[in-house]
N, C-alpha and C positions, 0 to 999 in steps of 0.2 A: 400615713399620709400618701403611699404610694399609690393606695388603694383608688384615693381620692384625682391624684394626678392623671392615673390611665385611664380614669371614668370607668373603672372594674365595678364601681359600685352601681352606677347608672346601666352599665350591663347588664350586672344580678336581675335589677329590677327588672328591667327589660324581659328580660328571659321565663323570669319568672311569670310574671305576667302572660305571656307568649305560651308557658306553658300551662297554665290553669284556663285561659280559652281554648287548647286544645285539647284538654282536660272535658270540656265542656262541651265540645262538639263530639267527643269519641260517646259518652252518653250519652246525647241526643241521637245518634244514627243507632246505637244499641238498642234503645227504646221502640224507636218505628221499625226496627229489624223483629223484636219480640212481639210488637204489636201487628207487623205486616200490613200495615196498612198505608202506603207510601207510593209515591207514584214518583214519576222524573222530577217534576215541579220541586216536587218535597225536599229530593237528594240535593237539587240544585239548590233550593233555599237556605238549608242546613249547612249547606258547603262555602256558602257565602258568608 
């Protein structure tokens, strides 16, 4: 129940979450980095 009181749990999720989109954009810039095909626009849109 402690877990529940400090919102440790709602954290987790948090985090987790927080971390599988950044998960997600570190692939996406891999991708146009291998493919080089990428201009500012690209970086900035990806970055967003």
């Amino acid at each position: 129940m402690l877990v529940f009181s400090l919102e440790l749990f709602r954290f987790f999720i948090g985090y987790y979450g927080f971390s599988r989109k950044a998960a997600s954009i570190e692939e996406k810039i891999e991708n146009l980095i291998k493919l080089k095909t990428f201009d500012d626009f690209e970086a900035i849109k990806v970055m967003q």
